[in-house]
FIRO-343659 format. One line per field, with one value per residue (C-alpha): x, y, z; residue in three letters. Coordinates in steps of 0.5 Angstrom, whole numbers, plus 500, padded with zeros to 3 digits. Each point is the difference from the previous one (the first is absolute). Layout:
% residues N
u [X  ...]
v [Y  ...]
w [Z  ...]
residu [ALA  ...]
//
This chain:
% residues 315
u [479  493  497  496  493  498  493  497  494  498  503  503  508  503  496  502  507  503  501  505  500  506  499  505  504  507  506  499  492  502  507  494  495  506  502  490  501  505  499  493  497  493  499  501  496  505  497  503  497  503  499  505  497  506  502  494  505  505  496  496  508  501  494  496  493  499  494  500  499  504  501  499  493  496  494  505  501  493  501  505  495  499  505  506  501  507  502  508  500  507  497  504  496  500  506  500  498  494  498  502  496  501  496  501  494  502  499  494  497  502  498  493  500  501  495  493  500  503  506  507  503  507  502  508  502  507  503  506  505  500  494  504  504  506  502  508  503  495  498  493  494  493  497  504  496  499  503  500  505  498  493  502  500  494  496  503  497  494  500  502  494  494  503  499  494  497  503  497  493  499  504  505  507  504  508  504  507  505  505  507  505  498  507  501  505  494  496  500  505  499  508  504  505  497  502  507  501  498  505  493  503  497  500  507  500  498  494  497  494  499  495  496  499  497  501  494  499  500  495  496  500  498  494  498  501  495  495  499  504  499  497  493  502  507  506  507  507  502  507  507  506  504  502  504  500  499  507  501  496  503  506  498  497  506  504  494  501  507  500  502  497  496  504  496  498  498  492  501  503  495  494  503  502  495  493  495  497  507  501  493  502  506  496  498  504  496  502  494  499  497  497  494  501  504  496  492  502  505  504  507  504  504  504  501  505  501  507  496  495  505  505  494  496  494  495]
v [566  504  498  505  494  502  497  505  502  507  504  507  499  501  494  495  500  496  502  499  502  499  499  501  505  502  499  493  502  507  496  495  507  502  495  500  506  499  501  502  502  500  493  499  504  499  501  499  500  505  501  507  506  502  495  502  505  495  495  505  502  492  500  497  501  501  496  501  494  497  492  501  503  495  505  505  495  499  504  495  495  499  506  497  494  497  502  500  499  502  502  496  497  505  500  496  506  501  493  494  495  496  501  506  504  505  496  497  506  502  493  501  507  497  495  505  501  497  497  503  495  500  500  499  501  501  495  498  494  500  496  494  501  497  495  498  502  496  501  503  501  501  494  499  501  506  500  508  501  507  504  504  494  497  506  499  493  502  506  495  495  506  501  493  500  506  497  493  503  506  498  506  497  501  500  500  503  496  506  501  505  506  504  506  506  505  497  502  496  495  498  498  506  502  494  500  507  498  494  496  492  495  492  496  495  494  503  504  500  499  508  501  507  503  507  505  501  493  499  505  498  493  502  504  493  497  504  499  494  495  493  500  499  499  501  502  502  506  500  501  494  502  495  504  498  507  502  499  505  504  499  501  507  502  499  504  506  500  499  495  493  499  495  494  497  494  498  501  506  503  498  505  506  500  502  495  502  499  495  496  501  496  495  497  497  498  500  502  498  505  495  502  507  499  495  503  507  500  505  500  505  505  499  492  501  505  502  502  504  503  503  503  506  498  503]
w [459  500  494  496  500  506  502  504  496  497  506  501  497  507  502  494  501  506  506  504  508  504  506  505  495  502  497  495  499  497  496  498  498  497  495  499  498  495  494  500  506  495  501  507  506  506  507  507  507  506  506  501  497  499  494  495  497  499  497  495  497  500  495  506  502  508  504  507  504  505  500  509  499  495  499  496  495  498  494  498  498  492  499  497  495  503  507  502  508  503  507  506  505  508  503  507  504  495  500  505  496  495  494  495  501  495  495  503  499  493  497  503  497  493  500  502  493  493  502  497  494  504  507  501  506  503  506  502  500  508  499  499  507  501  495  501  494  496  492  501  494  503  500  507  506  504  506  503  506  501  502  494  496  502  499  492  501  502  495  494  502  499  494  498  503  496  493  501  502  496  494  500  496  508  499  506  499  506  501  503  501  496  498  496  499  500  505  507  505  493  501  506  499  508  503  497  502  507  500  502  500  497  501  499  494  504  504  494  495  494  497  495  496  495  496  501  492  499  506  496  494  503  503  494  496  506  499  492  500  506  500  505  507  500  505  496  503  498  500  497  498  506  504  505  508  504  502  493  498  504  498  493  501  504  494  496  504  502  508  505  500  506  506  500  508  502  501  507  499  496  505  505  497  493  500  501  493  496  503  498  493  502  503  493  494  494  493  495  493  495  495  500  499  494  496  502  500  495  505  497  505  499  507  500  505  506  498  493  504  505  495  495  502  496  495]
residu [UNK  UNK  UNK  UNK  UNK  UNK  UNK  UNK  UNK  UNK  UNK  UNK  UNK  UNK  UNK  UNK  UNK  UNK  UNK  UNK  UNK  UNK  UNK  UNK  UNK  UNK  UNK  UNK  UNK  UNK  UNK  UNK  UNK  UNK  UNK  UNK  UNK  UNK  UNK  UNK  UNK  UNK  UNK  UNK  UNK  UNK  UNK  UNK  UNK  UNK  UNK  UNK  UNK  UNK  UNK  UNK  UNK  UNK  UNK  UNK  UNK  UNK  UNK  UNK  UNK  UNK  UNK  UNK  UNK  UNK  UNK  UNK  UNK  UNK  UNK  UNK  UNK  UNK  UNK  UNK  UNK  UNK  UNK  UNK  UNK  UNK  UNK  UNK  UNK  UNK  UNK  UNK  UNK  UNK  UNK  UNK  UNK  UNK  UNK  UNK  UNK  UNK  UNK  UNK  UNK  UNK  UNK  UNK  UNK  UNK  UNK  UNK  UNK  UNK  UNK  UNK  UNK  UNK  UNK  UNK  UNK  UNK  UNK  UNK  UNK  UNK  UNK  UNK  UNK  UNK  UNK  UNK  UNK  UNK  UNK  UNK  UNK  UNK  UNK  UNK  UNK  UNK  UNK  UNK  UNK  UNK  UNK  UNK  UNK  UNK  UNK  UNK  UNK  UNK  UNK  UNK  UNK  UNK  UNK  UNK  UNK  UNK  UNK  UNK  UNK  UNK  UNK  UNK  UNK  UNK  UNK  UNK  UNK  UNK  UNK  UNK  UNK  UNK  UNK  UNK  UNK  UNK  UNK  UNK  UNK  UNK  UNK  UNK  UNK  UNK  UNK  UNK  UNK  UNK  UNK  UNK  UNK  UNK  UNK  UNK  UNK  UNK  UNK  UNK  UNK  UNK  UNK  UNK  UNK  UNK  UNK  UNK  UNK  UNK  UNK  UNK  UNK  UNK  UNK  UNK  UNK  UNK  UNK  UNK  UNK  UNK  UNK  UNK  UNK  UNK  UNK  UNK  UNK  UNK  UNK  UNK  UNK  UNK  UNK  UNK  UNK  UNK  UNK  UNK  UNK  UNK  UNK  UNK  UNK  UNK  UNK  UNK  UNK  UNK  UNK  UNK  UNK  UNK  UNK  UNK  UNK  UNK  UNK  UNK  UNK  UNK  UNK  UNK  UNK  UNK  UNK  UNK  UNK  UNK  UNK  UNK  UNK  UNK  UNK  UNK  UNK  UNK  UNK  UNK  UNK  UNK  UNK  UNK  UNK  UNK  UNK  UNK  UNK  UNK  UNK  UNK  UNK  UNK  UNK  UNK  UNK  UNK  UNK  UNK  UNK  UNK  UNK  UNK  UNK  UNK  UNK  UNK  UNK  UNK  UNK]
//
């Protein structure tokens, strides 16, 4: 983690430790801030982009230092420039209708704002594994090509490919952090425990597809490994062992919780009474390999399987 041998020169003492700004700070920046923070808040100075005046007093009682700027007006991140050593980027693209395009302007402008001045040393960056699209059940490790299939997946593609770019040119160590289903007992609609109350249905066996999760706490300590620990411009899956078609989750919480199991429909079925974006996730099918996270970030999880995460109220 943070060594005590910085090269940062005869500077004021907050500006020889490293510093860290998360961008896009919600619920997996402040756990990472958290786990930063942690056991002594001395050696790291955490920063963190907003937008919403309203947050600056959360984000002081989480040990953070609020800066103003909003990534959908890139002359307020002008004051981004050479501030931070290692940037945590979790902010998603616009949604459909803030943008019809395809690129991810956001991190467009964010990238082009760390470069004005001296870059920082690492930038992680947090994607998704929607940018494999639909690959029919298949294994998948991050050597497999992209192949988005949605709007909100292509603009991760093109955000990926900005951070690429950015880590090539400037020589700021880049790592992309491929990420699924994020699950959590104290996250906010963390669980599907909505879903099974409402008796939403979900796809018989043979029509399903294969999910995968990943639980927040172990997410946050994969992005606080990234920043310290991860190789120079390289894409990791970050996910759990699970190997559990979608229904099968859903069954699986059911039992957790102690309410009914989900009635399972046919495809055709689903089509004409889901909504279009439940029924997007359940357009793709793909298995991920976390080889990569496991050997590079040395990340041993503490959830290796949903059922350990779904049981276990965490720290």
């Amino acid at each position: 983690m943070p060594s005590n041998q910085t090269p940062l020169g005869a500077l004021p003492s907050r500006f020889r430790r490293p510093r860290v700004l998360i961008v896009g700070c919600g619920d997996i920046g402040l756990r990472t801030a958290s786990q930063l923070g942690a056991p002594d808040s001395r050696r790291v100075r955490l920063l963190a982009l907003t937008s919403s005046p309203g947050r600056e007093r959360l984000l002081r009682a989480c040990g953070l230092t609020p800066l103003a700027g909003n990534l959908d007006e890139p002359r307020s991140l002008a004051r981004l420039s050479g501030l931070a050593t290692h940037v945590l980027h979790l902010a998603p693209p616009a949604t459909e209708s803030r943008s019809q395009v395809q690129d991810d302007l956001r991190t467009r402008a964010l990238v082009r704002s760390l470069r004005r001045r001296s870059t920082p040393r690492a930038l992680v960056y947090g994607s998704t594994t929607g940018v494999y699209g639909d690959c029919q059940g298949q294994r998948v490790d991050e050597t497999r090509p992209l192949t988005p299939h949605t709007a909100r997946a292509q603009r991760r593609v093109s955000a990926e490919s900005s951070v690429r770019f950015f880590g090539r040119s400037s020589g700021t160590r880049t790592s992309i952090l491929r990420i699924p289903g994020i699950y959590a007992l104290d996250r906010e609609g963390g669980t599907p425990r909505e879903r099974l109350v409402k008796g939403t249905p979900v796809l018989r066996t043979q029509d399903d597809v294969y999910t995968n999760h990943i639980q927040a706490d172990d997410l946050a300590r994969a992005c606080l490994r990234a920043l310290w620990m991860g190789r120079p411009q390289r894409a990791l899956n970050i996910c759990d062992d699970s190997e559990l078609k979608m229904g099968d989750y859903f069954d699986l919480a059911a039992d957790v919780m102690g309410l009914p199991r989900p009635p399972r429909i046919a495809r055709s079925a689903a089509r004409e009474t889901l909504p279009l974006m439940l029924l997007s996730f359940m357009n793709e099918s793909r298995r991920l390999e976390n080889y990569r996270m496991k050997t590079e970030l040395r990340l041993r999880l503490k959830y290796p399987h949903v059922r350990d995460g779904l049981k276990n109220p965490g720290p």
